[in-house]
C-alpha positions as CSV (number, residue, x, y, z in Angstrom):
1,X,-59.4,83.9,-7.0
2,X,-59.1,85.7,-3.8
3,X,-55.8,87.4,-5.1
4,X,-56.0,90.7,-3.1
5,X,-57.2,88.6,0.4
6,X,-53.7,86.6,0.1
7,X,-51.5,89.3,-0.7
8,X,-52.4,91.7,2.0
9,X,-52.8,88.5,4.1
10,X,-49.3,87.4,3.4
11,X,-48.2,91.0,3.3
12,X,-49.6,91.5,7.2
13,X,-47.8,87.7,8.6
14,X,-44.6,89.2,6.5
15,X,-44.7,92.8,8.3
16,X,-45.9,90.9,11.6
17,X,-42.2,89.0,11.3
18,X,-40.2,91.8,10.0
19,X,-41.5,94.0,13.5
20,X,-40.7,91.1,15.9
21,X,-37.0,90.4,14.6
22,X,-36.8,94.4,14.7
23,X,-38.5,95.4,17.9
24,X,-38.5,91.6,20.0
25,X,-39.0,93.2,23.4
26,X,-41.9,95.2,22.0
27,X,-43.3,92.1,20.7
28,X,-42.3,89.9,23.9
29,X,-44.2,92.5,26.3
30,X,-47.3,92.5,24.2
31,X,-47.3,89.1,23.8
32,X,-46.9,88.4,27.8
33,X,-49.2,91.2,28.7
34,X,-51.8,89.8,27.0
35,X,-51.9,86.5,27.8
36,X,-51.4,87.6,31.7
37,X,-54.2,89.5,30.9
38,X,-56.7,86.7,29.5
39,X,-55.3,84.5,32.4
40,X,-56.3,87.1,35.2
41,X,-59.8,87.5,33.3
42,X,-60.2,83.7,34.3
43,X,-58.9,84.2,37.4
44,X,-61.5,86.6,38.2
45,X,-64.1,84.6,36.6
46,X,-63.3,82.4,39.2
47,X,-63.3,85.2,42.0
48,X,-66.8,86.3,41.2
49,X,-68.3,82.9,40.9
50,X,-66.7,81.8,44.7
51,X,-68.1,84.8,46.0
52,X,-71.1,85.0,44.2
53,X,-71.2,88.1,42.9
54,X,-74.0,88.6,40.3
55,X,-72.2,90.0,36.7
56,X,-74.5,91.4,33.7
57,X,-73.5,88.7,30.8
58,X,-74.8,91.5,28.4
59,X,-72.4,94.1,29.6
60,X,-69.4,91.5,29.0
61,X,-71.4,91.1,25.4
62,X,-71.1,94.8,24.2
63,X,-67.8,95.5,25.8
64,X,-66.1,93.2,23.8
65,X,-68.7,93.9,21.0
66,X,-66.9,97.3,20.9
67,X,-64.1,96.9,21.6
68,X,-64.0,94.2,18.4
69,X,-65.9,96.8,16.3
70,X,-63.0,99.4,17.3
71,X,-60.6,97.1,15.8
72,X,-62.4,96.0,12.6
73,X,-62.6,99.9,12.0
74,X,-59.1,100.7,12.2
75,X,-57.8,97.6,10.3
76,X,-60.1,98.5,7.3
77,X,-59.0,102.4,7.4
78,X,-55.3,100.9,7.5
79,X,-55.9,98.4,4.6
80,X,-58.4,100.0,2.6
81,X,-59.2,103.8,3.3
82,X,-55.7,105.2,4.1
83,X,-53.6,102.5,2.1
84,X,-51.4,103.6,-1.1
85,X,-50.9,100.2,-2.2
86,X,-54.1,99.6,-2.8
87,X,-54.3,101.8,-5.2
88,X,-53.2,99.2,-8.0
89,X,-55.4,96.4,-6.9
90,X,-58.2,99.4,-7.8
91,X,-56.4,100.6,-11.0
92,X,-56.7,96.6,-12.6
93,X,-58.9,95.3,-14.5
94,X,-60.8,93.4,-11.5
95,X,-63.6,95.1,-10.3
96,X,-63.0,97.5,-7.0
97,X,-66.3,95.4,-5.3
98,X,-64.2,92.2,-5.7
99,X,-61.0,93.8,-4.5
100,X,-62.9,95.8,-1.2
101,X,-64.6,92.8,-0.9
102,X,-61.2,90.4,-0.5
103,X,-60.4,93.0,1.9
104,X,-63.2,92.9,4.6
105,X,-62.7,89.1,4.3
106,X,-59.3,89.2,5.6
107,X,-60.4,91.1,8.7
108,X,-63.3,88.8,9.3
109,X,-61.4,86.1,9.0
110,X,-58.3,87.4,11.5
111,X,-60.8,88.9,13.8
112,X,-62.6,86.0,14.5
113,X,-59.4,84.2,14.5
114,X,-57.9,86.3,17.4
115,X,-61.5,85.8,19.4
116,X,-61.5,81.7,19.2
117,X,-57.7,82.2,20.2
118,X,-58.4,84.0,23.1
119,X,-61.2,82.3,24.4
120,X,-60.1,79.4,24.4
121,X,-57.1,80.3,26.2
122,X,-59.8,82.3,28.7
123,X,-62.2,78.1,28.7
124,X,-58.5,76.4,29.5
125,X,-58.1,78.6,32.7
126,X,-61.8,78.1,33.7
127,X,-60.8,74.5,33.0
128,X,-57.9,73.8,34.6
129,X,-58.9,75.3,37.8
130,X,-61.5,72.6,37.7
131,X,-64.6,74.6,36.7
132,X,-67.4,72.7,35.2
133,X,-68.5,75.3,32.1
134,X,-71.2,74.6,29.9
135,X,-72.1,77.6,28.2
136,X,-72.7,76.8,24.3
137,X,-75.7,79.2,23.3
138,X,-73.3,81.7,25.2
139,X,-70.2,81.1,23.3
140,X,-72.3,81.2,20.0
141,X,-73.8,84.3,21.2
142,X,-70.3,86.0,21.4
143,X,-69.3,84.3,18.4
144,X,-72.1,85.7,16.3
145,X,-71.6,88.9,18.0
146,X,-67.6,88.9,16.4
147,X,-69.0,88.4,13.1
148,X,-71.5,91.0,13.5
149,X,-68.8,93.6,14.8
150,X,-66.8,92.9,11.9
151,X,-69.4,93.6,9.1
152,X,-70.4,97.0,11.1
153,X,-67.1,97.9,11.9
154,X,-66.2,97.5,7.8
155,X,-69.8,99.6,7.2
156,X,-68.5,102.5,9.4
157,X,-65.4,103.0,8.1
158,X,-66.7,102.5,4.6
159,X,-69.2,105.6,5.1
160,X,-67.7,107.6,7.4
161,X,-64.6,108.6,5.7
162,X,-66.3,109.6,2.4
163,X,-68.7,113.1,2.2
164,X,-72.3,110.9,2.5
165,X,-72.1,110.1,6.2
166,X,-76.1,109.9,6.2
167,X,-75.3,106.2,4.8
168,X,-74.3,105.7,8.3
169,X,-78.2,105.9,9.5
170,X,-79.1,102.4,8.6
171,X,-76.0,101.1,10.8
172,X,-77.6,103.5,13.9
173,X,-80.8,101.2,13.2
174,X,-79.2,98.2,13.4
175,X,-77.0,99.1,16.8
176,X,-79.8,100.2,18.0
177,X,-81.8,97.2,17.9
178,X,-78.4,95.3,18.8
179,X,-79.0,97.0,22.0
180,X,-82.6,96.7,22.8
181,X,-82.4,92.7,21.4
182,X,-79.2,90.6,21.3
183,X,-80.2,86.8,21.9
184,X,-78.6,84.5,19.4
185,X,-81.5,84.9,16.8
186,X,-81.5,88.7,17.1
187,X,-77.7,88.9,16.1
188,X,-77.8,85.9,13.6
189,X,-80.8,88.0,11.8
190,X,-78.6,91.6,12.0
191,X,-75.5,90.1,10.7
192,X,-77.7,89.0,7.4
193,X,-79.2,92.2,7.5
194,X,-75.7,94.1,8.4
195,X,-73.8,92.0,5.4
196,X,-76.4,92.5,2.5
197,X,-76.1,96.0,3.3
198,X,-72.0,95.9,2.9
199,X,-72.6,93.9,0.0
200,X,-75.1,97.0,-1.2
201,X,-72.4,99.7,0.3
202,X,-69.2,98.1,-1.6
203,X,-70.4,100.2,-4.9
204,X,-69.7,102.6,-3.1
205,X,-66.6,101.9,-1.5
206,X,-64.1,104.7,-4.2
207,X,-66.1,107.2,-1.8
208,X,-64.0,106.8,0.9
209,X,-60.6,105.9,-0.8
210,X,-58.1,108.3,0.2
211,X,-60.7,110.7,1.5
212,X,-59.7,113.0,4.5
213,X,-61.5,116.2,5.6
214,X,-59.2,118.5,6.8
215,X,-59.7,121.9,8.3
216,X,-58.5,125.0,5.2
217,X,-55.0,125.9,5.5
218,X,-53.7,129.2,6.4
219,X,-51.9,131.6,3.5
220,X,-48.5,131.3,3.7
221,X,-48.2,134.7,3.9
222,X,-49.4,134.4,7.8
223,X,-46.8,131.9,8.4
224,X,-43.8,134.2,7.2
225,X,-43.6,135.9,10.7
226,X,-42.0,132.2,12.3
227,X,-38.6,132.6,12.5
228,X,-37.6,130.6,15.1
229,X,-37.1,126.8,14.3
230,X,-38.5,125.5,18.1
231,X,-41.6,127.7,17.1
232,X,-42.1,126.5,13.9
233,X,-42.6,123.0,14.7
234,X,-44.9,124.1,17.6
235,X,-47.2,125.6,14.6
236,X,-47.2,122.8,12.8
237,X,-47.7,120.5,15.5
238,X,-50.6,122.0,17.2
239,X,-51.6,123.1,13.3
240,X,-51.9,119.3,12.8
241,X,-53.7,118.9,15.9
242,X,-56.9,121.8,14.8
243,X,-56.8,120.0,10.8
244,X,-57.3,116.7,11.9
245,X,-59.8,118.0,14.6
246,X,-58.3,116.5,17.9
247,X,-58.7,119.5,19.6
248,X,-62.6,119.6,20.6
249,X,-61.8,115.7,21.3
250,X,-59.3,116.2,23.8
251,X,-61.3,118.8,25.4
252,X,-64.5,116.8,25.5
253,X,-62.9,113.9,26.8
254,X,-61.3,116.2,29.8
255,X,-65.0,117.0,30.6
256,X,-66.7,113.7,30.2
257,X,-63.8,112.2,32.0
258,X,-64.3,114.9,34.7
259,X,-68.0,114.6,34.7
260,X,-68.2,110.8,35.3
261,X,-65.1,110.6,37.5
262,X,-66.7,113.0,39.9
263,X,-70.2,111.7,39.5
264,X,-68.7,108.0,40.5
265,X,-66.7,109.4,43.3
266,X,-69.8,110.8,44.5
267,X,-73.1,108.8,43.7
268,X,-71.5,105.7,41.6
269,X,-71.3,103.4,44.8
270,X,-75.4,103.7,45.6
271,X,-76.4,104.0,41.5
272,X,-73.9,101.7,40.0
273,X,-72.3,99.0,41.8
274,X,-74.1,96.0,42.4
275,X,-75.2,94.6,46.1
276,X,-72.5,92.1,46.1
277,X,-69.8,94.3,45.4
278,X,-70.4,96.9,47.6
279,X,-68.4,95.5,50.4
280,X,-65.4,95.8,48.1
281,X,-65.9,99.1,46.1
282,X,-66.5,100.6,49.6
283,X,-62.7,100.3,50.1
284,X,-62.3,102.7,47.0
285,X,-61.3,106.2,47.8
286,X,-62.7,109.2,45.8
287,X,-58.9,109.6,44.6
288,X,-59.3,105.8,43.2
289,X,-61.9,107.3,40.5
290,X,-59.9,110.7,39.9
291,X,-56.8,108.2,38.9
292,X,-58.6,105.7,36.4
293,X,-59.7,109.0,34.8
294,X,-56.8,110.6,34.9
295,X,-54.8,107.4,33.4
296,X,-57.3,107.4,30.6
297,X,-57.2,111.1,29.9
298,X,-53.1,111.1,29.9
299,X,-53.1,108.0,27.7
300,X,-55.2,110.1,25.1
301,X,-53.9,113.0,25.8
302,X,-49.9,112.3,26.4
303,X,-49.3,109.4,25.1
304,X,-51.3,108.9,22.2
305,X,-50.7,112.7,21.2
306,X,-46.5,112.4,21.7
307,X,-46.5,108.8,19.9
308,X,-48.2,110.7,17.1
309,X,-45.8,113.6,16.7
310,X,-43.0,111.2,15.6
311,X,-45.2,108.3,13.7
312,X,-46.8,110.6,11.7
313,X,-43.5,111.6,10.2
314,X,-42.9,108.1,8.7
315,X,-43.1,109.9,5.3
316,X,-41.2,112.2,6.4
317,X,-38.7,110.7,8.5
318,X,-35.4,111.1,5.6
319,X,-36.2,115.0,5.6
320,X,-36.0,115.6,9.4
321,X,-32.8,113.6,9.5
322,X,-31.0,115.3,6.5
323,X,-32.1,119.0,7.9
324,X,-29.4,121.2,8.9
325,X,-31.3,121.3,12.5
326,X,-29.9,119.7,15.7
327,X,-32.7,116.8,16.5
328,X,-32.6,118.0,20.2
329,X,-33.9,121.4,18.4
330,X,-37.0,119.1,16.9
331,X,-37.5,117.2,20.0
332,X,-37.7,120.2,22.0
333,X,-40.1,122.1,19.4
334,X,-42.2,118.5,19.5
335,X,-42.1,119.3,23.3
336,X,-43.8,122.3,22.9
337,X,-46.2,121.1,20.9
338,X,-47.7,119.3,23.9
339,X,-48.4,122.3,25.8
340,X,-51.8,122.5,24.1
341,X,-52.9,119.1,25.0
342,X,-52.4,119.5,27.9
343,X,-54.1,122.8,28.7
344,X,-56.5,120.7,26.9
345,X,-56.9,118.3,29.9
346,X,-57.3,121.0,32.8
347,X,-61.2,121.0,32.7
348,X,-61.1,117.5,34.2
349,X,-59.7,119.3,37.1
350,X,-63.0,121.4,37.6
351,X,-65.6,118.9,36.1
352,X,-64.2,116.4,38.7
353,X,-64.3,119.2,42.1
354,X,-67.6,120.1,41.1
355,X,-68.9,116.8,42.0
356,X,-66.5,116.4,45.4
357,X,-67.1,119.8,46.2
358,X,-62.4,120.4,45.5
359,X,-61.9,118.3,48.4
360,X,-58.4,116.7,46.7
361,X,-57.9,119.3,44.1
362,X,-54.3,119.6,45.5
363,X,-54.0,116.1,44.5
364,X,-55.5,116.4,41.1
365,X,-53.2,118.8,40.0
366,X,-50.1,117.1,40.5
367,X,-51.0,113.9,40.0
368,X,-52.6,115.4,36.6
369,X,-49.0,117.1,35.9
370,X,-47.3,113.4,36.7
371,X,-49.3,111.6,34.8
372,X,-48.9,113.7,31.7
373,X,-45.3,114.3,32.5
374,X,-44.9,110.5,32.5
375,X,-46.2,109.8,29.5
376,X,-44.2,111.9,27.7
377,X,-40.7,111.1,29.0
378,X,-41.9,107.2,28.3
379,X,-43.2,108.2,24.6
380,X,-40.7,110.5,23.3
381,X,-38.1,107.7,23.3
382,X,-40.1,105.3,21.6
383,X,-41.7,107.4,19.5
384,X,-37.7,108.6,18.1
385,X,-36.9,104.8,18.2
386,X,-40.0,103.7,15.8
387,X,-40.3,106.9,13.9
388,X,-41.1,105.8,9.8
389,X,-42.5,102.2,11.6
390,X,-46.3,101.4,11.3
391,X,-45.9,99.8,14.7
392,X,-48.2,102.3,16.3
393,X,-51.2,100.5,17.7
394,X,-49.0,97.9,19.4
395,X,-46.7,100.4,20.8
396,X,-49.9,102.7,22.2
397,X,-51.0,99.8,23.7
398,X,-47.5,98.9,25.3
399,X,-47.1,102.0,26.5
400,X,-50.2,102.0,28.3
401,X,-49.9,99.4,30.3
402,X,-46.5,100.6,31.6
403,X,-48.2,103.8,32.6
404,X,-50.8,101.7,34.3
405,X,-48.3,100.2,36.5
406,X,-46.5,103.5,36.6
407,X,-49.1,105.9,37.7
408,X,-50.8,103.1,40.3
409,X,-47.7,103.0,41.8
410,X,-47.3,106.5,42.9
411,X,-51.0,106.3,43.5
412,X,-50.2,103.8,45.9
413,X,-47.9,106.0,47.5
414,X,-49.8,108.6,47.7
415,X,-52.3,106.7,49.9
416,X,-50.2,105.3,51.9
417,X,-48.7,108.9,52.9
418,X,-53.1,109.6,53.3
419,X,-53.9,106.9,55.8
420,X,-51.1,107.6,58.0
421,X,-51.6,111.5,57.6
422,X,-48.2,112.2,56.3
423,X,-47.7,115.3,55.0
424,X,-47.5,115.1,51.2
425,X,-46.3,118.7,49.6
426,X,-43.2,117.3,49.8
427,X,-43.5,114.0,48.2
428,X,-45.4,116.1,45.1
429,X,-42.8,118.6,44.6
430,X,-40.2,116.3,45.0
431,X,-41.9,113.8,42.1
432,X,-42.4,116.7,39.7
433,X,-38.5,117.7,40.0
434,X,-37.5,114.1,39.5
435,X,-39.8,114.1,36.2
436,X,-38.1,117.0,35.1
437,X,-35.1,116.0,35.3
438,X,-35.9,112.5,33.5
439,X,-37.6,114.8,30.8
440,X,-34.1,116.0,30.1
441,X,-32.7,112.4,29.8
442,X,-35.7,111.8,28.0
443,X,-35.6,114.4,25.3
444,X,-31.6,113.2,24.8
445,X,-32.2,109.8,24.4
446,X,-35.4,110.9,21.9
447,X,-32.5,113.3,20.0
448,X,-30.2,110.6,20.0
449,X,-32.4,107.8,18.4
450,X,-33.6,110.8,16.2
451,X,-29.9,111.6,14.9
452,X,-28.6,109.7,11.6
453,X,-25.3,108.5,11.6
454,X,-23.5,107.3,8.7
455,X,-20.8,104.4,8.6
456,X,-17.3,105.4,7.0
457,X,-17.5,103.1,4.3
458,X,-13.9,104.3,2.4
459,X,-12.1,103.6,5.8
């Protein structure tokens, strides 16, 4: 009983201690970050409740709602949809509702082991700094809403990776009345509703095995004119990028993050921020919205996209190192790969001046070119270093938080040179040729960790 939910649950703690004893500092910085990160949500808990600013508990609800949901998704496309091994566990004689079935149980169960782990860690800080908290329908609310994210995370994967997407419709109702109602009773009653319809969708479930839509290849005959090797991985980079349909997402997110980073810098202070906030949002400069939007769109962009072009060769991985092709020549041909993501982030350049009328667009486009610089001379290395590793979430994440601290450094900077009216053309040109420079070291570390080097074993 329950054979598939402790294999892949025994499989997952034995990965989870094969990565640390590989990658420890990896593992160390995640670990850290995310505990500091717990610890300064209590600590401004504690901030908002001394200066009594007013905070929407239902916004804290369906941010971490989501951002559980996200998760659930993506471990039930890594264990289920995209997952080879699974294909035995299918091809038995158990029936594929018991085995998908195990599977959603293992999330479930680490999902809403993860939230009692971190919220208790978030009560112990409210606690120790001698908080009186007595908040049990609230707890239960969140609690129920973990369980509830699970179930329709596992239903939107299950439906959306297979051709009948229109099963998806009943999981719009349901968020739909999530949002309109979410007391305790209201999400006790949708995850019933929410897990008798997985139970009903597992039949199902061989829909979305394996399934990916892909945009049609080209004849090969339209690929013979590529010659050069530099250009040939730029075709099949950026090729990737059209088949699994990332281009009209990095675009869109260029414009939405343009759009709502210029409609903040503009109207967000009068239509968003609440009364007792004011006073401290009112120290925000218009540049403060142009870099959270900027960090996000980079991170997307440059980041996720280099990562990418080295994890998705895990299959790959003995090929490119027994090619006769220098792995500078690679790197450099996965560096020009990135020249269409990031053409792909220039709207948020113009969505964002439309709105401040291109009052800082001199800042926007370098501190756009920095940002997306940055990420790549961070990625590239790590992306060589754990190339063929399924260590990808965990090193995104990473990553991102060092470009946090990164970019809101030279932020920082940058208003410091504005309040004391320092010129700053200098300062931008002078970043930019440092970056380049750093690429350069960058892209030989990259083709370093890339190379394979045998040992003499007859010396």
């Amino acid at each position: 009983m329950l054979e598939t939910y402790n294999i892949i649950l025994a499989n997952a703690s034995r990965n989870l201690k094969t990565n640390m004893k590989s990658s420890p500092f990896l593992y160390l910085l995640f670990t850290t970050i995310s505990i500091f990160s717990v610890v300064m949500i209590g600590m401004l808990t504690l901030f908002f409740i001394e200066n009594e600013v007013v905070i929407d508990i239902d916004d804290i609800f369906f941010i971490i709602f989501f951002l559980f949901v996200l998760k659930s998704s993506y471990d039930f496309y890594n264990y289920y949809s995209s997952s080879h091994s699974v294909c035995y566990a299918l091809s038995s004689p158990v029936s594929h509702v018991k085995t998908v079935f195990e599977i959603f149980l293992m999330i479930f169960w680490v999902q809403l082991g993860i939230w009692v782990l971190f919220s208790s860690l978030y009560t112990l800080v409210l606690l120790l700094s001698g908080l009186n908290i007595g908040y049990p329908l609230i707890y239960l609310q969140f609690t129920f809403g973990i369980m509830l994210s699970s179930v329709i995370g596992t239903i939107f994967t299950l439906h959306y990776f297979s051709k009948k997407k229109y099963r998806l419709i009943p999981l719009s109702a349901m968020l739909g009345i999530l949002y309109l109602h979410h007391d305790l009773i209201m999400i006790i009653f949708l995850l019933i509703i929410s897990f008798i319809y997985l139970i009903m969708s597992l039949k199902y479930a061989l829909d979305s095995y394996q399934y990916v839509s892909h945009k049609k290849r080209k004849k090969e005959k339209l690929q013979l004119w590529i010659y050069n090797v530099k250009m040939a991985i730029f075709y099949k980079e950026t090729t990737i990028i059209w088949r699994e349909k990332l281009l009209f997402s990095m675009i869109s997110s260029a414009v939405f993050l343009g759009g709502i980073s210029g409609y903040l810098a503009r109207f967000g202070e009068d239509s968003f921020i609440p009364e007792s906030l004011k006073l401290i949002v009112s120290k925000l400069s218009p540049t403060s919205y142009a870099y959270f939007g900027i960090y996000v769109l980079t991170v997307y962009c440059s980041v996720f996209i280099s990562l990418s072009f080295f994890l998705n060769e895990e299959k790959t991985i003995w090929l490119i190192r027994h090619l006769p092709i220098k792995a500078k020549t690679i790197v450099y041909g996965k560096l020009l790969g990135l020249i269409l993501p990031f053409i792909c982030t220039i709207p948020f350049i113009a969505f964002y001046s439309a709105f401040t009328s291109g009052e800082i667009i001199v800042f926007l486009v370098w501190f756009l070119i920095f940002s997306f610089l940055a990420g790549i001379i961070i990625s590239f290395p790590l992306g060589a270093k754990y190339i063929g590793k399924k260590s990808d979430v965990l090193l995104l994440y990473s990553v991102s938080l060092i470009m946090f601290v990164i970019l809101g450094l030279f932020f920082s900077f940058d208003n410091i040179f504005r309040i004391f009216s320092i010129p700053r053309s200098l300062f931008y040109i002078t970043t930019i040729i440092i970056e380049l420079l750093l690429l350069i070291l960058s892209i030989e570390i990259s083709s370093k960790s890339l190379s394979l080097k045998y040992k003499n074993v007859l010396s």
